[in-house]
C-alpha positions in Angstrom: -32.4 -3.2 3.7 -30.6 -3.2 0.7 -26.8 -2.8 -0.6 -26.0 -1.6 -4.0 -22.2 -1.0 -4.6 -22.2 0.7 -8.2 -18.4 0.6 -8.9 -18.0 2.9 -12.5 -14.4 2.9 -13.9 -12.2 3.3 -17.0 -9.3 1.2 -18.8 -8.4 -0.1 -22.2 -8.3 -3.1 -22.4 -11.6 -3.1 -20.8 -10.2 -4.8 -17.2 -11.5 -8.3 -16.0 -13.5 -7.7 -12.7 -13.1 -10.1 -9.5 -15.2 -9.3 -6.4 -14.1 -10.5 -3.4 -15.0 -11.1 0.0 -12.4 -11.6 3.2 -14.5 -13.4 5.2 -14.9 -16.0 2.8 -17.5 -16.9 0.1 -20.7 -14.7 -1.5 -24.4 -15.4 0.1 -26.7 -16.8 -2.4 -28.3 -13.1 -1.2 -25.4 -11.4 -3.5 -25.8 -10.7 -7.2 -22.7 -9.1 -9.3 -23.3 -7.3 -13.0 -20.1 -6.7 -14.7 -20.2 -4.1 -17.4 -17.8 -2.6 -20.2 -17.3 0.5 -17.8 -19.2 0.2 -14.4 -19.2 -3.1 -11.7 -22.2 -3.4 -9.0 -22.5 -5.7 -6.4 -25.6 -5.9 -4.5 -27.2 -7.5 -1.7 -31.0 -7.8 -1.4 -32.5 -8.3 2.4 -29.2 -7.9 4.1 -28.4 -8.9 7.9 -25.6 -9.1 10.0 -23.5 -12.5 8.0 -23.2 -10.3 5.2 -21.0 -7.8 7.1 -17.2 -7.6 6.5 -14.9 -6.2 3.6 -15.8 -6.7 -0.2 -12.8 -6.8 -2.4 -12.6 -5.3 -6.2 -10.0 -5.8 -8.2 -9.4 -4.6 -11.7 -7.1 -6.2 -13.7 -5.6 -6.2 -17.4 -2.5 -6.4 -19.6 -1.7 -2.8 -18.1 -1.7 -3.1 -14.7 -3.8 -3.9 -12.0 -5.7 -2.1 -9.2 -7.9 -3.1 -6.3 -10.4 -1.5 -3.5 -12.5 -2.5 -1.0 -15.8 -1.3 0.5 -16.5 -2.0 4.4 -20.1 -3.2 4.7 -21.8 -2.4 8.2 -25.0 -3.7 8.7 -27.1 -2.3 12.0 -29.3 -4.9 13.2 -31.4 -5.7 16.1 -29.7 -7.5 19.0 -30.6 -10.5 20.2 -33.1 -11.4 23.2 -31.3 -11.4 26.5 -29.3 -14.3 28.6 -30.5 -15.4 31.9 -32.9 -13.4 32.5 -34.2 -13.8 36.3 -36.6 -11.7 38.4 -34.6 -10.4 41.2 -37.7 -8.7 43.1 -41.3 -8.4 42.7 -43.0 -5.3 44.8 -46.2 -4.2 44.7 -45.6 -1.7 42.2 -42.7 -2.9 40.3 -39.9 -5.6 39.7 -36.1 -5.9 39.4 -35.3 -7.6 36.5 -31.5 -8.8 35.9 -29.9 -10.6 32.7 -26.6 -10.9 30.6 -26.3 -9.0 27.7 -27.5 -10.9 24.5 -25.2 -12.8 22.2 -25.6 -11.1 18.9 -25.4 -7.3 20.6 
């Protein structure tokens, strides 16, 4: 899927715009437009690195404010660990395993 963050806001001067991220730097994935009154970030294809909290701050010779959006992405686990066959009957088998590493 995809992740559009359409930020609109007001201030005069029109405020400098610095996304952020806290888990460090922007995926070559992530494309920000800055506009006069609106910000967007978005994220085309996402998967689970590009979870975590995305930073905005607005900032000019008034003041300064900042937000953040918490980005979730649901993916599909991994395959399991160690999987062994515990039992094989004539009509069924007991399977065991650790859970996966990505979960």
């Amino acid at each position: 899927g995809n992740v559009n963050i359409h930020i609109p806001f007001k201030g005069r001067p029109t405020p400098d715009i610095n996304w952020s991220r806290e888990e460090g730097e922007f995926s070559d994935k992530c494309q920000i437009e800055r506009g006069i009154n609106y910000t967007q970030l978005s994220i085309d294809n996402c998967d689970r690195n590009d979870a975590g909290k995305y930073i905005l701050k607005l900032e000019n010779s008034s003041g300064s404010k900042s937000a953040f959006v918490t980005v979730k992405v649901l993916d599909s686990p991994g395959p399991p660990q160690n999987l062994i066959v515990k039992d094989i009957r004539k009509d069924s088998a007991t399977l065991i395993w650790e859970p996966p590493v990505i979960d």
